[in-house]
N, C-alpha and C positions, 0 to 999 in steps of 0.2 A: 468258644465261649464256655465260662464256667459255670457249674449246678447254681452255685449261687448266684451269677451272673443272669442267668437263664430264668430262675426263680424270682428274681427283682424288677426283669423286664416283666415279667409278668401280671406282679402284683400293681403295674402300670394301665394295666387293658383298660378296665373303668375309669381311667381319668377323665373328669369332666373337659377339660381343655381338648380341643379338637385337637389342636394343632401339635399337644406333646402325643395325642393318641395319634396323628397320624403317622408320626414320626418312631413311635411303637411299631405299629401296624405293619409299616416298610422292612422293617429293623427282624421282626419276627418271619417274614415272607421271606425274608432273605435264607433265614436259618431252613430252610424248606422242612423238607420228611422227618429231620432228625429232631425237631421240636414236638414234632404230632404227640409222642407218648406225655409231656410235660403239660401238653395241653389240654389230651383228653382227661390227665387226671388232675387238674386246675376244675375242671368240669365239672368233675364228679365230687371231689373233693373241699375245694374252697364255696365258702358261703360269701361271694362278693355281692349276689344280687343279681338283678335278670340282666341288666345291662352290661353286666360281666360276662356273664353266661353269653350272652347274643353275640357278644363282639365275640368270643373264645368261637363259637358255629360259625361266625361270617370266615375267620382266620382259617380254621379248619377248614372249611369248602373253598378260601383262594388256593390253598398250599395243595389241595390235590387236585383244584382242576388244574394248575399246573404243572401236577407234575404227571397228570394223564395227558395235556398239553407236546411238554416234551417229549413222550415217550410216542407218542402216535406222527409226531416230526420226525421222529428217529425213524420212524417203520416206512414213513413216505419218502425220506430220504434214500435210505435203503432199496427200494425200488416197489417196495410191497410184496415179497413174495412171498410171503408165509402170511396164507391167510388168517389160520389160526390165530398167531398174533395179534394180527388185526381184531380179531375178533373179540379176542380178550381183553384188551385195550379199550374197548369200547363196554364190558361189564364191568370194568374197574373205575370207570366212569360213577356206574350206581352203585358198586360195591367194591369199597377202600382195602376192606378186609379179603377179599376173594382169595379163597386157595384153587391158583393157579394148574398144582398137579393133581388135585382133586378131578377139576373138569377135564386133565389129560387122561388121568386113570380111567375115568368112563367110559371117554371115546375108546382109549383101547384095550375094554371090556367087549366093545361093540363090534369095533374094529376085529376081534381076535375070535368073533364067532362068524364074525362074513368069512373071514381069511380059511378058519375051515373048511368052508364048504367050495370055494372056490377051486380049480384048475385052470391050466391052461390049455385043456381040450375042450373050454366050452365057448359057445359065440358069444360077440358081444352082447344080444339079446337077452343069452341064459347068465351072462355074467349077470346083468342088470335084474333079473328074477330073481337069482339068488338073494342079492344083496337088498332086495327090498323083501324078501319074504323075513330075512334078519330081521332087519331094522324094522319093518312095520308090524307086522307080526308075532315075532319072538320078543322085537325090545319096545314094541307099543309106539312108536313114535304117530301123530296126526297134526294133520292141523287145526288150530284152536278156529272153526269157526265162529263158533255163541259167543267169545270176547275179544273177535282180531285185532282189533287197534289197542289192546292192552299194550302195555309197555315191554311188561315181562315177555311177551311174542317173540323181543327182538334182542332177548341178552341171551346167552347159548348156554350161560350155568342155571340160567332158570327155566329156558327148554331140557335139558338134557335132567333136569326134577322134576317136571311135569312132564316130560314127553310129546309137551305139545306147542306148537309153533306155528309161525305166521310163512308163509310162503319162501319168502329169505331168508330164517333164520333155519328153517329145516334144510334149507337147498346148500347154506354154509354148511352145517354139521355133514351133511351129504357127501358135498365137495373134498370138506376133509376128509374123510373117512376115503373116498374114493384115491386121492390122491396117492393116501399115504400105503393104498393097495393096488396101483399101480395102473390103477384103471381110470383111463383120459377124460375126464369130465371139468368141464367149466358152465361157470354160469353164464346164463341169457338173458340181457335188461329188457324186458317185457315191458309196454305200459300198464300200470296197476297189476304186473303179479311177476312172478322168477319162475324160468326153469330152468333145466340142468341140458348141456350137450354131450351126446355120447361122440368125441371125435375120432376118426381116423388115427391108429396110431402114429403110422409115419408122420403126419402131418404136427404132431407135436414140439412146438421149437423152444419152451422152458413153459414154467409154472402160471407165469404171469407176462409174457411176451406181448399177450394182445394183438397175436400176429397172424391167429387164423381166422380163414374170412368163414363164411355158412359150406363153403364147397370142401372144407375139412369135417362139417355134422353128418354123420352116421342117423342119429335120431336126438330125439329132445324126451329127456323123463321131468314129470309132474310133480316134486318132492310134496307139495300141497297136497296131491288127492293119491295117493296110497303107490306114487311111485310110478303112476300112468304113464307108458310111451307114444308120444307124439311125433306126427310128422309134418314135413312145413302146411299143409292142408290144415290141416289142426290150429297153427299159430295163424295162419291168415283168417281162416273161419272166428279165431277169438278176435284180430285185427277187427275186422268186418263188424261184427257187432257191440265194438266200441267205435266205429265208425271214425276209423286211426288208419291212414297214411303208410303204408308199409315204408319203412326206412331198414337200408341192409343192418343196422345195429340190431334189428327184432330179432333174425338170423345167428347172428355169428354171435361167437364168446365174447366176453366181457373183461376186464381186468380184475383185479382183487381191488384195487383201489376204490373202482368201480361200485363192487358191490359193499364196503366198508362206509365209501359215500352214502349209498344209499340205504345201508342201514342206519349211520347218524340222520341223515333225511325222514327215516321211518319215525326214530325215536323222539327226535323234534317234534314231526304231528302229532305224534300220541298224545305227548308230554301237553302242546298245545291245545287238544279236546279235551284236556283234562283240567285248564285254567292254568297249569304250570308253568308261566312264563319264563322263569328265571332257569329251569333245566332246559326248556326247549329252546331259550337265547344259548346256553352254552353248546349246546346240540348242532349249532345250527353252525358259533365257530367253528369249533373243531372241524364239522366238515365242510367249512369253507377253505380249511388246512390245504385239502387234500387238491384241491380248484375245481374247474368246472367241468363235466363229465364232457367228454369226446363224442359229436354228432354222427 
């Protein structure tokens, strides 16, 4: 379609007539991404009135949530195994604009001072030492207890600006960082919290297999409280005083789907304490996307 073309459909938005705006409305959705720029500056630019303006905010928020939509089908199709991905997919969510290699540069900023201090003559215990004396330490990360159900807890470019995080969103950056140094860690779907498993190396059969049972965990680290390592006494003792049913999933690793679900699941309540129903309906799509987690 042409400038002018594109220009005309839009000088359409405020038609009072339902029926030619909805017919607008389809027309424009269809054009997806490559309309956004003609419409943020209709926005900013044209004086049509607030009813102009409102429609131009509704069109803009269908065209990206589907096209954050598409993009996180792609990643579950795919099989999910770049959790990162994942991850990002789900800040592009709250932020259109997000620069992508901004939040990669970070990580390996952080990534490239663990990678230092590491070898391969130390045990997995000293590896895991290291790698939290970096991270917690040197690069300040904590968890945000005074405002944990914020929102911001649960997007990883606004952890990785504050440094501070909700149990899952620390345990992701963890994960990654861990992966991408070679050190076997997955996550563990906890009731009410995440930790991390230190596993067996042999026992490792890909990224996101979901194929190792607890009899591949080494130990479990605490991304929440400064990197703590735990042992299954630990998880049952937390079981117990949530008065929770031990199920082998508290044990064993988790998928990246898994925890991508269960970050849109985070995001949704937040979003829900917050009266925000319309992000926490779309929240709640998308990760109905991904289906329903494995007992």
């Amino acid at each position: 379609m042409s400038h002018p073309e594109i220009r005309a459909l839009i000088t359409l938005i405020d038609d009072p007539d339902e029926t030619i705006y909805s017919q607008v409305r389809d027309r424009i959705v269809e054009l997806g991404d490559g309309i956004v720029p003609e419409l943020e500056r209709a926005w900013e630019i044209d004086d049509f009135g607030d009813l102009f303006r409102n429609r131009i905010e509704d069109l803009l928020h269908i065209i990206h949530l589907a096209s954050v939509t598409d993009r996180l089908k792609a990643w579950r199709d795919s099989g999910g195994e770049d959790l990162l991905e994942g991850a990002l997919i789900i800040s592009r969510y709250r932020y259109p604009d997000l620069d992508e290699m901004k939040v990669k540069s970070r990580l390996a900023a952080v990534r490239q001072d663990i990678w230092l201090e590491l070898n391969d003559n130390l045990t997995a215990f000293e590896k895991v030492r290291v790698f939290n004396h970096i991270f917690f330490q040197v690069h300040g990360f904590k968890g945000n207890k005074r405002n944990y159900h914020a929102p911001q807890n649960s997007y990883i470019n606004e952890v990785l600006d504050s440094r501070k995080g909700n149990p899952l969103s620390l345990a992701i950056i963890y994960q990654v960082l861990a992966e991408d140094l070679n050190l076997p860690m997955r996550g563990v779907n906890l009731p009410n919290h995440f930790v991390l498993a230190y596993l067996d190396e042999e026992s490792i059969g890909g990224a996101d297999s979901g194929q190792q049972g607890e009899e591949s965990v080494l130990f479990y680290v605490n991304a929440f409280s400064q990197g703590d390592i735990l042992g299954r006494n630990e998880i049952n003792e937390f079981l117990a005083k949530l008065k929770i049913e031990p199920r082998p999933s508290f044990y064993a690793p988790c998928t990246n789907m898994d925890i991508i679900r269960r970050q849109l699941n985070n995001l949704a309540n937040s979003y829900k304490k917050l009266g925000d129903n319309e992000r926490s309906d779309d929240l709640e799509r998308l990760r109905d996307l991904l289906g329903k987690p494995e007992e």
